[in-house]
C-alpha positions in Angstrom: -16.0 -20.4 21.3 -13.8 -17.4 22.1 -13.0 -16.1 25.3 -12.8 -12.2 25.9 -11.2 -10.0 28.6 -14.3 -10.2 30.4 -14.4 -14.1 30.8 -17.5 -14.5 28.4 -17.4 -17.1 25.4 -18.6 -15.4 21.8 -19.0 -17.7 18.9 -16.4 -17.7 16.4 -16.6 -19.3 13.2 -13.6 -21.1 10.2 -12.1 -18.0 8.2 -13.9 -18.9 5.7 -17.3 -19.0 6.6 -16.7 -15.6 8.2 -19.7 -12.8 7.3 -19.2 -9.2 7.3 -22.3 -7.3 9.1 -24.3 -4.7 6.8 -22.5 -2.1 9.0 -19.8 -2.4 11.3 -19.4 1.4 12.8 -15.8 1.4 14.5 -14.3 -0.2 11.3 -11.1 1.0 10.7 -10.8 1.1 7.1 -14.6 2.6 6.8 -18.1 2.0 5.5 -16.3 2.0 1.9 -13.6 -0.7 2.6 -16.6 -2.9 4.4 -18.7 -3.0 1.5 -15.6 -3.8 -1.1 -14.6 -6.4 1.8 -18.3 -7.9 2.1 -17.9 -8.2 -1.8 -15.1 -10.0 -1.9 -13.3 -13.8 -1.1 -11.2 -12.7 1.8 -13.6 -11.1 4.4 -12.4 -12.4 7.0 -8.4 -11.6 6.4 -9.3 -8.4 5.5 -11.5 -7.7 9.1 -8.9 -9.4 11.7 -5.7 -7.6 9.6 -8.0 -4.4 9.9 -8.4 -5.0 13.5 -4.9 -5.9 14.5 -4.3 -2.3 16.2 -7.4 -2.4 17.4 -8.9 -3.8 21.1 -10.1 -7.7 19.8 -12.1 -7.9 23.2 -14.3 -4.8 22.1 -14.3 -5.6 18.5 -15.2 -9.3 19.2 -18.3 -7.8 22.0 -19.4 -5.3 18.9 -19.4 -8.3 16.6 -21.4 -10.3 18.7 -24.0 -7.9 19.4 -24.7 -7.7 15.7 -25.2 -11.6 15.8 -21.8 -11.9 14.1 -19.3 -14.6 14.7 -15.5 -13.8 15.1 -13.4 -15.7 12.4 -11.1 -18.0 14.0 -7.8 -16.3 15.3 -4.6 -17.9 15.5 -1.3 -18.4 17.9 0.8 -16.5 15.3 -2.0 -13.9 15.0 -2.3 -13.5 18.7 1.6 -13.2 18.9 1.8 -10.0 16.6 -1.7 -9.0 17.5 0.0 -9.0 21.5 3.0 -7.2 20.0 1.0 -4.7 18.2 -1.2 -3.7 21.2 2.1 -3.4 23.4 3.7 -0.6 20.7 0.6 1.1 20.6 0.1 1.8 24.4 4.0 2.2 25.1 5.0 4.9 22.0 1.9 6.9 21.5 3.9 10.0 20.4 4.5 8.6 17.4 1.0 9.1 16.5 0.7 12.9 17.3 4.3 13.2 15.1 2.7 11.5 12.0 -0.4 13.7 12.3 1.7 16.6 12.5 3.8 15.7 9.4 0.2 14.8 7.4 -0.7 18.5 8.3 3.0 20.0 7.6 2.8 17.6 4.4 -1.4 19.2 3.4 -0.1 22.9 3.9 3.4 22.3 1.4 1.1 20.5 -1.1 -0.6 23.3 -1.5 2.1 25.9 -1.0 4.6 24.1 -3.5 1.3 23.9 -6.4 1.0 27.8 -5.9 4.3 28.8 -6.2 4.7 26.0 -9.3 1.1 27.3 -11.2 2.6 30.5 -10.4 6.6 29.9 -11.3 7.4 27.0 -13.0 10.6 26.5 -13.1 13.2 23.4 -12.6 13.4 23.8 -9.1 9.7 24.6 -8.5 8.9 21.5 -10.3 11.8 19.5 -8.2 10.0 20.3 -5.1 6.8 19.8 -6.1 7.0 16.4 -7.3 9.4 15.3 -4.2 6.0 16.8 -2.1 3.1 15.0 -4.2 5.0 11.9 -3.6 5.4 12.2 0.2 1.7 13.5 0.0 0.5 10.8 -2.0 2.4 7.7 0.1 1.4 9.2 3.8 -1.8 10.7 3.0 -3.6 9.4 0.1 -2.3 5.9 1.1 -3.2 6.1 4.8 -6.3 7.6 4.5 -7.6 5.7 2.4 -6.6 2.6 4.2 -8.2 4.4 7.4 -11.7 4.8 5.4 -11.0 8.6 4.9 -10.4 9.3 8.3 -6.7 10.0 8.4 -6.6 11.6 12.0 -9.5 10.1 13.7 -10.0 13.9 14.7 -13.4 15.7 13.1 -11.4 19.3 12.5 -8.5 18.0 11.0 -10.8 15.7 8.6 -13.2 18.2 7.8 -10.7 21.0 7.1 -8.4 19.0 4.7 -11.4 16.5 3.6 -12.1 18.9 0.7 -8.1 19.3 -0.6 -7.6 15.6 -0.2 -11.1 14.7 -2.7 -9.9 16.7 -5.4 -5.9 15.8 -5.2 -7.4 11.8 -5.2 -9.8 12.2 -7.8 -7.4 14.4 -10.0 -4.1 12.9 -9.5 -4.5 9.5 -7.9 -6.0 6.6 -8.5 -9.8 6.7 -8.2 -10.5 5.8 -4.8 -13.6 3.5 -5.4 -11.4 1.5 -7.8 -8.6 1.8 -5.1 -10.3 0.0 -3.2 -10.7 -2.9 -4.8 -7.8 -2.9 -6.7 -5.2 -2.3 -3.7 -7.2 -3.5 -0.6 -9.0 -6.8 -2.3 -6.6 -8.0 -5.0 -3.1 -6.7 -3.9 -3.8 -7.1 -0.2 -5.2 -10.5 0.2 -4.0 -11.8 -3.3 -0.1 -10.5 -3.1 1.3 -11.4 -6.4 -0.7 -14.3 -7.3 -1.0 -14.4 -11.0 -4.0 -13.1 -12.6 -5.5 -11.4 -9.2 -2.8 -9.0 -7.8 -2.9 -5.9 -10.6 0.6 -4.7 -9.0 4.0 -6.4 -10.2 2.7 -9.7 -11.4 -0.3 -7.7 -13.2 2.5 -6.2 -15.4 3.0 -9.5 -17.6 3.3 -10.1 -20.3 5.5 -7.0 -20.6 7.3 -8.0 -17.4 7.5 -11.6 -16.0 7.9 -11.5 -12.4 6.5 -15.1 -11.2 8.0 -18.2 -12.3 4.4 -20.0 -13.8 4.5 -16.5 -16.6 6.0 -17.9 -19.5 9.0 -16.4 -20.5 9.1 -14.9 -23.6 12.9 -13.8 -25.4 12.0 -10.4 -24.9 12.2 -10.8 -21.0 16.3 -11.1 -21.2 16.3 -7.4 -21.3 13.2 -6.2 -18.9 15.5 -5.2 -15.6 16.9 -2.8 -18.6 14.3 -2.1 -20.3 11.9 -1.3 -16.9 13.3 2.4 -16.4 11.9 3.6 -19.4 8.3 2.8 -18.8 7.8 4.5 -15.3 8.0 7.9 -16.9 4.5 7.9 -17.9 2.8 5.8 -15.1 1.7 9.2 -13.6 0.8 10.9 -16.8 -0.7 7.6 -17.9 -3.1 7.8 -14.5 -5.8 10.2 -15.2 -6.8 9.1 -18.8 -6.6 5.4 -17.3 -8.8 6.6 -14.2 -11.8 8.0 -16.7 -12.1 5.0 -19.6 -11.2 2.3 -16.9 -11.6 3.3 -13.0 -14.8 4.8 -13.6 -13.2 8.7 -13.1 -15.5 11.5 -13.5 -14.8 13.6 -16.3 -14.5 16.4 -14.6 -12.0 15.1 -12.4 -10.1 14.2 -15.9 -10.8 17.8 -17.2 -9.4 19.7 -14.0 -6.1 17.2 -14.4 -6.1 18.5 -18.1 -6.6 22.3 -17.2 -3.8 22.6 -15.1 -1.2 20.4 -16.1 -1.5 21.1 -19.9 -4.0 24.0 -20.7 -2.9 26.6 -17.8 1.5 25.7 -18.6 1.1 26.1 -22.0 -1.3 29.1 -22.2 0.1 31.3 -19.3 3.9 30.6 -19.8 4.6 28.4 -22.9 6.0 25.5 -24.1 8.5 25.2 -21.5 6.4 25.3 -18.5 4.5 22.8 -20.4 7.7 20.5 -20.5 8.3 20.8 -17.1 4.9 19.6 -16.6 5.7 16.8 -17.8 9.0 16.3 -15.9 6.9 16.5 -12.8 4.7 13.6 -13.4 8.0 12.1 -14.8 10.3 11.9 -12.5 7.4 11.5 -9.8 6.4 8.4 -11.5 9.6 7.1 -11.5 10.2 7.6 -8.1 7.2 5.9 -6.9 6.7 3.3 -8.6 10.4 1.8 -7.3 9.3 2.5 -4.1 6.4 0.2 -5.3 7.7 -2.1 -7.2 10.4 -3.0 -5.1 8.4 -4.5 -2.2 7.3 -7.8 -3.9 9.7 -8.6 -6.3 12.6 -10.2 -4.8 14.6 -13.5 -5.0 13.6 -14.6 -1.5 10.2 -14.6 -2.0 7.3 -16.4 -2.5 4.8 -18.7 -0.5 3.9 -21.9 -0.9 0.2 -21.6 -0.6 -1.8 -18.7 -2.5 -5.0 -16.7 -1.3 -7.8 -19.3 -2.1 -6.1 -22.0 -0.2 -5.6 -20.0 3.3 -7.6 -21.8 5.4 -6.2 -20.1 8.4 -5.5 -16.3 9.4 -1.7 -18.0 10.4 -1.7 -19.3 7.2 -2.4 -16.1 5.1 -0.3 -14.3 7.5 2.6 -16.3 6.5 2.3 -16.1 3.3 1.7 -11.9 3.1 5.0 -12.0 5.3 6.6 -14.2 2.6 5.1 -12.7 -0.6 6.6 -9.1 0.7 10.2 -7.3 1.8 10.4 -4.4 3.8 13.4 -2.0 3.6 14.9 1.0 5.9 14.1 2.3 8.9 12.0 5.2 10.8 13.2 8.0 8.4 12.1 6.1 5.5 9.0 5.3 7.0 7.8 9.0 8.0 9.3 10.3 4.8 7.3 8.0 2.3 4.5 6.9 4.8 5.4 3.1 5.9 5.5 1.8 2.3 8.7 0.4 3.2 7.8 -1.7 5.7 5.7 -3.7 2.8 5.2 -6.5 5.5 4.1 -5.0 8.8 1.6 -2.7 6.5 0.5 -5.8 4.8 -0.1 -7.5 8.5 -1.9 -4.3 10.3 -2.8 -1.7 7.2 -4.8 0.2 9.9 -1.7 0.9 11.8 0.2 4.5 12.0 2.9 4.2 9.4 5.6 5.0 11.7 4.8 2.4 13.9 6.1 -0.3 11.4 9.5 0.8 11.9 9.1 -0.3 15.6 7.2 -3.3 14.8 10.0 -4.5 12.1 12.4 -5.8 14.5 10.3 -7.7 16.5 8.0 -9.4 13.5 11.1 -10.3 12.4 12.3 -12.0 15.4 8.4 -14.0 15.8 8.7 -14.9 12.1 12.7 -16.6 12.9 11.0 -18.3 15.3 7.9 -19.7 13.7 10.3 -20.8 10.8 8.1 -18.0 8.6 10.6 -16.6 5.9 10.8 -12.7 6.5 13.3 -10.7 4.3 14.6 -7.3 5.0 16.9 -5.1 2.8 18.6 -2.2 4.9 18.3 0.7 2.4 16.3 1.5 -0.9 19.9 1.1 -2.8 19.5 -2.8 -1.5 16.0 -3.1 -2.5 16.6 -1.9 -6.1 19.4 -3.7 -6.8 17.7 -6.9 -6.0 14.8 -6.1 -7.5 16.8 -5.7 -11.1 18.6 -8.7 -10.1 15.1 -10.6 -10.1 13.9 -9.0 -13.2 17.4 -10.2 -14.8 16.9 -13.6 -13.4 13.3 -13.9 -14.4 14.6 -13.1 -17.7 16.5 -15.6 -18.0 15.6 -19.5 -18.8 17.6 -20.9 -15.9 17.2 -18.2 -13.3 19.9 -17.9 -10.3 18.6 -18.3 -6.8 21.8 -16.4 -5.3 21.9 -13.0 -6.6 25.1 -12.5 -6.0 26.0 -14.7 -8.3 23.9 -13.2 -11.4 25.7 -10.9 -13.5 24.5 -8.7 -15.2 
């Protein structure tokens, strides 16, 4: 038994065991993320890291009216959760900033696509790209995490709703496959090989976990990595249709106005540059990606299906992640920096992290939890290459200071 604010015992139950209700109405991440979350081995990781911004009295009283038994909550849990719930009450500006950079952000998407349709030209296709990836990390990201509801406010959601469906669906990855790709797999199952479809789904063509055989080719993949992130982006709306289950039409829009409309309307150079936009912009996010799990300092000692605790699968997202930066990083590319504190509390408004950082860090030094931080993007990418080089190699370095490349 639990007991709430009010002094009442509610059931609770192992992690484990835990059951998702047919409908949980003030879930965070949405009717969509319960269903994918009722479907899958983690339920119960996936609900109390949902509800770690959220009021547990309230959510353990709604829960219990619904017949439903809390999973078990932790001491390292109830630390962060107590932290959590103190940034929340005592910075709640940060809030009204991020939604008004989400609406500055939905007004130059559309402005910069206008002017680039309209103009293509180097610096039209700069800016655009540098504003579909700031969209794409704060928005798509977010909202999706948020079960479509990225300001909690009806006018805002139903006036951008539309804009955000079709950018998604065109240009991102398929929400429904989202889903269970990025909120299942890579969220409860962070880099274990053969469920996480981010770093360590990369293999064979990149070995980033030490149980991937290592294959001669390897020596050169923290060389040979730049060159494939060009086409991630121009790769994604092909992949979405023959294996995300993408509508066609969403495909044929894509293919309208990134090849048809450049080519027809101003020529084979505007049909370059189209190109260079998806280039460079898949370059720049997948780093910004990539970086966040594949370091030397990490890795946890027990994988997903052996978490028989929340404290125990909080330990090891905290040690399976690094976060990087600070608050400008954090508004500018939507909290993916802080890999870490979004892994903990993926519900939580991105610019929150950077306030949250410090003080994780501090519980986690304490708890003897291994938390690693790289002050800059510069840092992160030059370990990350530094792990790809010693992953390479047959007797990797521990130290990377001592690899040399």
């Amino acid at each position: 038994m639990a007991l709430c604010r009010e002094g009442k015992e509610l059931p609770v139950c192992p992690l484990g065991d835990f059951k998702l209700p047919a409908s949980f109405t003030k879930h965070p991440g949405g009717q969509s993320h319960l269903k994918v979350a009722r479907e899958s081995d983690c339920p119960g990781e996936l609900f109390l890291s949902y509800h770690l911004a959220s009021d547990m009295d309230k959510v353990a009283a709604a829960a219990n009216a619904l017949g439903v038994a809390m999973p078990q909550r932790g001491p390292v849990f109830d630390e962060i959760y107590a932290m959590v719930s103190r940034l929340k009450m005592e910075h709640p500006m940060h809030q009204r900033i991020f939604t008004v950079w989400c609406i500055t952000l939905s007004i130059a998407l559309q402005a910069t696509a206008v002017w680039w349709i309209l103009s293509p030209t180097l610096l039209s296709s700069i800016v655009t790209s540098q504003v579909f990836e700031m969209y794409f990390f704060n928005i798509f990201h977010t909202r999706h995490h948020k079960g479509g509801r990225l300001y909690n406010i009806d006018v805002l959601d139903g006036l951008f709703g539309c804009v955000y469906d079709f950018v998604d669906n065109v240009w991102g990855h398929t929400p429904l496959a989202w889903y269970w790709n990025h909120q299942v797999l890579h969220h409860c199952h962070t880099n274990e090989v053969g469920l996480d479809t981010d770093m360590s789904g990369l293999y064979p063509v990149f070995r980033t976990k030490s149980e991937q055989q290592r294959s001669w080719f390897h020596k050169l993949q923290t060389f040979y990595w730049p060159f494939f992130l060009p086409f991630v982006i121009i790769a994604l709306p092909p992949y979405n249709l023959f294996m995300n289950g993408g509508k066609p039409i969403a495909f044929a829009a894509w293919f309208l106005i990134m090849v048809v409309w450049p080519l027809s309307m101003h020529g084979v150079y505007a049909l370059a540059l189209s190109f260079f936009i998806q280039a460079i912009t898949g370059i720049s996010m997948s780093y910004k990606f990539a970086v966040s799990h594949t370091h030397y300092n990490l890795g946890a000692e027990e994988e997903g299906s052996n978490h028989k605790t929340i404290d125990k699968w909080l330990k090891a997202q905290v040690e399976e992640a690094q976060s990087w930066g600070g608050y400008l990083s954090c508004l500018l590319f939507g909290g993916i920096n802080m890999q870490i504190e979004h892994h903990l509390a993926p519900a939580l408004t991105p610019l929150l992290y950077a306030l949250m950082r410090p003080e994780l860090q501090k519980i986690c030094q304490e708890r003897g939890i291994r938390y690693t931080y790289e002050p800059s993007m510069m840092h992160a990418t030059w370990r990350f290459h530094h792990q790809l080089w010693n992953m390479g190699q047959e007797e990797p370095l521990r130290n990377p200071a001592k690899a040399v490349l």
